[in-house]
DRENZALO-431368 format. One record per atom (N, C-alpha, C, CB): residue in one letter; x, y, z. Coordinates in pm, whole numbers. Last residue first. Glycine has a CB too. Example, Ala and Ser with C-alpha at 12.3 -4.5 7.8 and 13.67 -1.06 7.14 Angstrom:
BEGIN
R  residu       u       v       w
R       S    1285    -225     708
R       S    1367    -106     714
R       S    1290       3     787
R       S    1408     -60     572
R       A    1319    -569     780
R       A    1230    -450     780
R       A    1320    -330     780
R       A    1131    -447     905
This chain:
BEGIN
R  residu       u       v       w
R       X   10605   10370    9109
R       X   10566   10489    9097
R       X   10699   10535    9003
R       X   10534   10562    9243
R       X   10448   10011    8981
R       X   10521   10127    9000
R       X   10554   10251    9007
R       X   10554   10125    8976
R       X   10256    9756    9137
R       X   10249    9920    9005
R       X   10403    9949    9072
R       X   10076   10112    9041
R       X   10260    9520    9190
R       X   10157    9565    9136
R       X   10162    9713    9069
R       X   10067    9553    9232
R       X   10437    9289    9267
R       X   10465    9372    9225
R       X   10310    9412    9146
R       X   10592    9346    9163
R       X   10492    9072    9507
R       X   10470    9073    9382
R       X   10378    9180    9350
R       X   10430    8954    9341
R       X   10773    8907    9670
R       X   10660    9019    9660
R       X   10621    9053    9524
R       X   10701    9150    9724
R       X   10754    8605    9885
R       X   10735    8707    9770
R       X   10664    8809    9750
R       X   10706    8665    9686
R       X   10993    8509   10143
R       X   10867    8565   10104
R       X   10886    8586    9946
R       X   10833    8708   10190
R       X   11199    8343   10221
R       X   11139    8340   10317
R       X   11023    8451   10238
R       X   11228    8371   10454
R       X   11451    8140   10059
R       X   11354    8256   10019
R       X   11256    8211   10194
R       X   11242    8224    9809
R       X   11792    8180   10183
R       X   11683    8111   10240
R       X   11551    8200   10197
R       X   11705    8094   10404
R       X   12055    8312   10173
R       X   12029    8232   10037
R       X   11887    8218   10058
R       X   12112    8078   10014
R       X   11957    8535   10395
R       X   12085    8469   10352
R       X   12047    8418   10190
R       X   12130    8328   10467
R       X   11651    8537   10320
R       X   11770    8580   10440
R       X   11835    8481   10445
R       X   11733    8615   10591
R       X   11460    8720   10070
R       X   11548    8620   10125
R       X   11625    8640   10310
R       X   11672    8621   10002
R       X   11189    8746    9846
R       X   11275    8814    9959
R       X   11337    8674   10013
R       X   11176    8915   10087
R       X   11188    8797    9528
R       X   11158    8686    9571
R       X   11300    8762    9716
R       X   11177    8521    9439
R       X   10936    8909    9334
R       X   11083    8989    9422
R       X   11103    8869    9506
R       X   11055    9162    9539
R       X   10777    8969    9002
R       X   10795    8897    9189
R       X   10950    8860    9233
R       X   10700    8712    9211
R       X   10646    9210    8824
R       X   10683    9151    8857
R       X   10733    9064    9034
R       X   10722    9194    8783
R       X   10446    9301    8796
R       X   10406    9213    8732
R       X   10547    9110    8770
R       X   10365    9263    8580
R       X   10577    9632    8736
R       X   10471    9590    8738
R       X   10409    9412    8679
R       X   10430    9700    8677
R       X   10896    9571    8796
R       X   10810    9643    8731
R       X   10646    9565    8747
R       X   10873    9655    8580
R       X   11256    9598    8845
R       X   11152    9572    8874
R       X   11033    9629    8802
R       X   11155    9589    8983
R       X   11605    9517    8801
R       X   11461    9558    8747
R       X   11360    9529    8735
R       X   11446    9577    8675
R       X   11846    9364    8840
R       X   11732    9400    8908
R       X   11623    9466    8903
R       X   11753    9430    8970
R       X   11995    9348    8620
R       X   11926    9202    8632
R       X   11851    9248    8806
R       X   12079    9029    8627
R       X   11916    9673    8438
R       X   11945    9535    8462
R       X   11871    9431    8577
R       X   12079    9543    8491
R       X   11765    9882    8730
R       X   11792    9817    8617
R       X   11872    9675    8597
R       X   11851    9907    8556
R       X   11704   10067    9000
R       X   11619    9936    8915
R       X   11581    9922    8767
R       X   11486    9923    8968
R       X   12053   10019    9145
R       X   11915   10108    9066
R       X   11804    9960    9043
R       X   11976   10206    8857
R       X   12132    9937    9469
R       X   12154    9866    9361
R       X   11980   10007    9321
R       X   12156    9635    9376
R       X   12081    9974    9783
R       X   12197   10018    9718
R       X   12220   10027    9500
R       X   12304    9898    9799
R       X   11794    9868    9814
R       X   11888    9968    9916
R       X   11965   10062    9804
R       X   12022    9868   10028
R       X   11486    9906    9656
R       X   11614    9825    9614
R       X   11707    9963    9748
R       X   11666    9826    9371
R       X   11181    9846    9785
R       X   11280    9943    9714
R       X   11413    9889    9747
R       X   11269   10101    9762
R       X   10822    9834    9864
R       X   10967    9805    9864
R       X   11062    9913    9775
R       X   10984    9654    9805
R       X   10510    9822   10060
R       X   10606    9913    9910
R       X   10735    9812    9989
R       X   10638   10178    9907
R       X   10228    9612   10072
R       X   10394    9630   10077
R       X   10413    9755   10029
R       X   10487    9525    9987
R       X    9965    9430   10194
R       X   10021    9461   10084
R       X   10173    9550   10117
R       X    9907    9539   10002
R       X    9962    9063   10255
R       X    9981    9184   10255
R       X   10021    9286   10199
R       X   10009    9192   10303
R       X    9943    8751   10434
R       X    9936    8809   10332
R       X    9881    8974   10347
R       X    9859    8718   10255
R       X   10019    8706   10723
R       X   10108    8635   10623
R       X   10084    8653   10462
R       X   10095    8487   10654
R       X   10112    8965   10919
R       X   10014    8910   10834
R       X   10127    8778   10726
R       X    9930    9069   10732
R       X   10291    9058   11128
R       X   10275    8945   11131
R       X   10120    8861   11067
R       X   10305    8936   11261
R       X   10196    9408   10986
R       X   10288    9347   11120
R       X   10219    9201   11130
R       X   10268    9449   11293
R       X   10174    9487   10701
R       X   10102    9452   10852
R       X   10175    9350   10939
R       X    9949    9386   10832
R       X   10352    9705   10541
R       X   10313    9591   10534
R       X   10291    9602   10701
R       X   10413    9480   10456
R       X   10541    9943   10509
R       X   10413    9979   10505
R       X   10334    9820   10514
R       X   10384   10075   10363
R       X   10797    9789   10346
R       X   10795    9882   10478
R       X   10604    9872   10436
R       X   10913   10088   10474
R       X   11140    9641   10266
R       X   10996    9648   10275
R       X   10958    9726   10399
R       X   10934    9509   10277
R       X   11457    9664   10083
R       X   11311    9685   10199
R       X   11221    9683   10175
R       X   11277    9779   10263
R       X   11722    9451   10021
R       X   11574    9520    9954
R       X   11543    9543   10087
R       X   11445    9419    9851
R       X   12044    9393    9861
R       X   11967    9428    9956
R       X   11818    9503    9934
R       X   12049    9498   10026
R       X   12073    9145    9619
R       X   12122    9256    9680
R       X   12002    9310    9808
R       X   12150    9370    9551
R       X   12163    8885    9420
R       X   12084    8860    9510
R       X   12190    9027    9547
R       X   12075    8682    9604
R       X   12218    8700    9180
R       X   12128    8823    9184
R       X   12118    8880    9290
R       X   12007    8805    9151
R       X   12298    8431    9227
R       X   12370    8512    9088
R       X   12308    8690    9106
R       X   12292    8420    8897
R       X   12241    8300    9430
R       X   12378    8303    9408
R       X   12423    8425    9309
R       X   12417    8164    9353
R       X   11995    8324    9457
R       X   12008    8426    9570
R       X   12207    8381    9496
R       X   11922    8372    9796
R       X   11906    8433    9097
R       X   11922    8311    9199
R       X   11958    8393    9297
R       X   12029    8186    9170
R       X   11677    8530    8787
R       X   11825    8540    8881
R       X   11791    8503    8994
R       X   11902    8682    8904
R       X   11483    8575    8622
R       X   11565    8433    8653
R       X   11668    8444    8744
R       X   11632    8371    8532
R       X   11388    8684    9017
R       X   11470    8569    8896
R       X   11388    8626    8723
R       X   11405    8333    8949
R       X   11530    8908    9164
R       X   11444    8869    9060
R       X   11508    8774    8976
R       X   11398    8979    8984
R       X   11634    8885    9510
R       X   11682    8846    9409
R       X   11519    8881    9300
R       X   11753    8678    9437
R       X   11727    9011    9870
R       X   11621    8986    9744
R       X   11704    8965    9587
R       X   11510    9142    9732
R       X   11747    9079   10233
R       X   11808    9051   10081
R       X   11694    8998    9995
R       X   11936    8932   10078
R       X   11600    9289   10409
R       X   11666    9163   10402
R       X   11721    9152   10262
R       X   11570    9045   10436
R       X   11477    9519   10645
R       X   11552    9515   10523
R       X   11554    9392   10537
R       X   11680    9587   10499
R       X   11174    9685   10717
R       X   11235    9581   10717
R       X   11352    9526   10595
R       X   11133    9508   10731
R       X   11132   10033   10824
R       X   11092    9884   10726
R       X   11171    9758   10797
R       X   11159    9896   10534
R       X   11217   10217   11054
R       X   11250   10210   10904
R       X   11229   10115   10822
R       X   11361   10224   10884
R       X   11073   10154   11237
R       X   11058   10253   11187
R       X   11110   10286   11051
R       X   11090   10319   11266
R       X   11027    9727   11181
R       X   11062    9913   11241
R       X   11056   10031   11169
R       X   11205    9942   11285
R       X   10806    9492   11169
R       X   10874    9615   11073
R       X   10926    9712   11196
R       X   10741    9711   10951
R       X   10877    9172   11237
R       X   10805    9307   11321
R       X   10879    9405   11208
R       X   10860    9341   11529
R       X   10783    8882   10983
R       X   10894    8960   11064
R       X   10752    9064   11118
R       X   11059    9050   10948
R       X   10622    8564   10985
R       X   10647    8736   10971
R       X   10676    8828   11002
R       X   10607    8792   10960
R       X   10777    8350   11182
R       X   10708    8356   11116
R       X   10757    8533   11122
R       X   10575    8280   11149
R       X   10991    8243   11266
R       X   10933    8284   11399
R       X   10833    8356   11328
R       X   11028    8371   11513
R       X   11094    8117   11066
R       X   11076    7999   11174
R       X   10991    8059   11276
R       X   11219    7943   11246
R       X   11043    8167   10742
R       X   11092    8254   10883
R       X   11054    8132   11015
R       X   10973    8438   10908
R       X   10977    7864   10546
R       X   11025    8071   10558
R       X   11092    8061   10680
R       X   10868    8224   10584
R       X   10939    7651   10457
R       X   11097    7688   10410
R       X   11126    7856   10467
R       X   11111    7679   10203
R       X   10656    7563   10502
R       X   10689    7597   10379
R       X   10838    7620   10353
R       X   10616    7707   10348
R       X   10697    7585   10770
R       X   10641    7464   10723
R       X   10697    7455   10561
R       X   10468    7468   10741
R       X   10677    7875   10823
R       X   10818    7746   10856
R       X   10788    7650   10761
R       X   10824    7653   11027
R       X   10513    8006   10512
R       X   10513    7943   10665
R       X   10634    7870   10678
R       X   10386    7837   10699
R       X   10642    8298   10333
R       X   10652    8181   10353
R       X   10631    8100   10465
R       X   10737    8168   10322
R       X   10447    8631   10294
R       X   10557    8519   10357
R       X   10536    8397   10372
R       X   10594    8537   10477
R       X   10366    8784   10036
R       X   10312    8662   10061
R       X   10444    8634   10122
R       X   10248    8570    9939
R       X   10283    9130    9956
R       X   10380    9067   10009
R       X   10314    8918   10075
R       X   10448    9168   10112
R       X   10164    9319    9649
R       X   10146    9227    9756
R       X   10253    9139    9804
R       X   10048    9151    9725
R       X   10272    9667    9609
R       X   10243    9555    9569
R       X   10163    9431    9686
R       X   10376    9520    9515
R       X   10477    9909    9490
R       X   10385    9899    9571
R       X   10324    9739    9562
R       X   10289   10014    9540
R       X   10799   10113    9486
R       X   10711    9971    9418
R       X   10605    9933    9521
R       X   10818    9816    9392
R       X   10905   10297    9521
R       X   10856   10309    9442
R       X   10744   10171    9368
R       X   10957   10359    9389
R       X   10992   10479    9797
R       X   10926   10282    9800
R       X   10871   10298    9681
R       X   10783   10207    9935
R       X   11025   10733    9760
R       X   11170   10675    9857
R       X   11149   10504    9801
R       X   11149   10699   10095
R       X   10842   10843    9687
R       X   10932   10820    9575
R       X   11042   10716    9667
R       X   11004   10984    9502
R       X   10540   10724    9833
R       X   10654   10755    9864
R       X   10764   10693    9741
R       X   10669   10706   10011
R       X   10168   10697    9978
R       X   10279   10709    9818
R       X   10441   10775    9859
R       X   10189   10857    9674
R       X   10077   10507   10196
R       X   10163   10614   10175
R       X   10193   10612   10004
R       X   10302   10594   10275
R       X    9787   10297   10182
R       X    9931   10292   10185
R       X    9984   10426   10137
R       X    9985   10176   10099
């Protein structure tokens, strides 16, 4: 996987089967620029936390994998601060459809 200040978080990405509550057409296609969707760290909820995240460098329609991500708009502080150990719980809309869980940070 690339090292890139742009995806400071590197980790494993687990999508949710339909079956389970995820993606109905199962694990998204990444484009050239990742895949954006929304994300929350709990304790925080897709009501109380929830801002825009990417994922990128992950295998096209694996359902386990490894990732970088990175917060769009929002730093990584406060009630979005990420870190080693921690799990990014990815969404679309309110609807968790993956986790990512967090193995180092650059």
């Amino acid at each position: 996987m690339p090292n890139s200040p742009d995806f400071p978080f590197h980790g494993r990405l687990v999508w949710l089967t339909p079956g389970q509550g995820g993606r109905a057409a199962g694990p998204p296609q990444p484009t050239d620029r990742g895949y954006a969707a929304n994300a929350f760290v709990p304790p925080r909820t897709a009501e109380s936390g929830l801002a825009s995240f990417v994922l990128r460098d992950f295998e096209p329609g694996a359902s386990v994998t490894s990732a970088a991500g990175r917060w769009l708009v929002v730093g990584n502080a406060g009630p979005y601060l990420v870190r080693a150990g921690t799990v990014v719980v990815v969404t679309e809309g309110p609807k968790p459809v993956g986790y990512f869980h967090v193995e180092r940070v650059e």
